[in-house]
N, C-alpha and C positions, 0 to 999 in steps of 0.2 A: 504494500500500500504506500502511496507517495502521500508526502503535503507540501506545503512551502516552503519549509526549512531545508528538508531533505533534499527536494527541487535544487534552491538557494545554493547549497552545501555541492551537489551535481556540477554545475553548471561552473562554481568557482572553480572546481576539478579539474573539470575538461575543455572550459573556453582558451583560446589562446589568444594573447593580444596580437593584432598587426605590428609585428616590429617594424614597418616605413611608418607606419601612425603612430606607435611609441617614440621615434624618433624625431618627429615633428611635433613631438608632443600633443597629438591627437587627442580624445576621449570624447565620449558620451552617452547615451544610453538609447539602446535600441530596444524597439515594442515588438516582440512578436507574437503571432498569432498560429496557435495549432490545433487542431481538431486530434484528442483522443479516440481512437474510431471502439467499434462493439468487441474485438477484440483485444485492445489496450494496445495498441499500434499508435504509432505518432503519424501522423497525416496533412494534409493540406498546409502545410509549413508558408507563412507571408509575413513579410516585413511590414509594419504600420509606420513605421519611423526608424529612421537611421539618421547618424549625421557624416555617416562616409561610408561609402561600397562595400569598403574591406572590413566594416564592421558587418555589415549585414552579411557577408556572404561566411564572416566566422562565428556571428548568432545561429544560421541557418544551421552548417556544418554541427555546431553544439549541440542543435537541437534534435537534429538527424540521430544522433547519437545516444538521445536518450533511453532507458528502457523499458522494455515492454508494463504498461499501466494498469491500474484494478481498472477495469472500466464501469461508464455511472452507470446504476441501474437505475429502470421508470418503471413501475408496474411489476415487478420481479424476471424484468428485460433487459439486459444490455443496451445502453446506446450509444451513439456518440455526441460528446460534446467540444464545443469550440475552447 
């Protein structure tokens, strides 16, 4: 079972920074958006906001990576949520 912390805890793990961004002193935070699907799969992976490419395409990468999810149930059904 995941939460936010755990998430939080994940992601410090295994994002890596753009070392050209770290070196220009880049940063900032990017929004993304995924769909857990009915088998706890990460899915439909989209950037809401980035403040540079090489952030979003190592959000993405991150997120890729994540693993497999409880997924929600509605009605004593799997579904998927955004």
């Amino acid at each position: 079972m995941c939460n936010n912390q755990e998430l939080n805890r994940y992601l410090q793990k295994n994002l890596r920074y753009p070392a050209y961004l770290k070196d220009r002193g880049k940063q900032g935070i990017v929004m993304v958006h995924y769909v857990v699907d009915v088998n706890g799969k990460i899915t439909d992976i989209s950037i809401l906001n980035s403040p540079e490419a090489g952030f979003a395409k190592e959000a993405t990468r991150a997120v890729r990576t994540l693993p497999c999810m409880k997924p929600a149930k509605q009605y004593q059904r799997n579904v998927a949520v955004r």
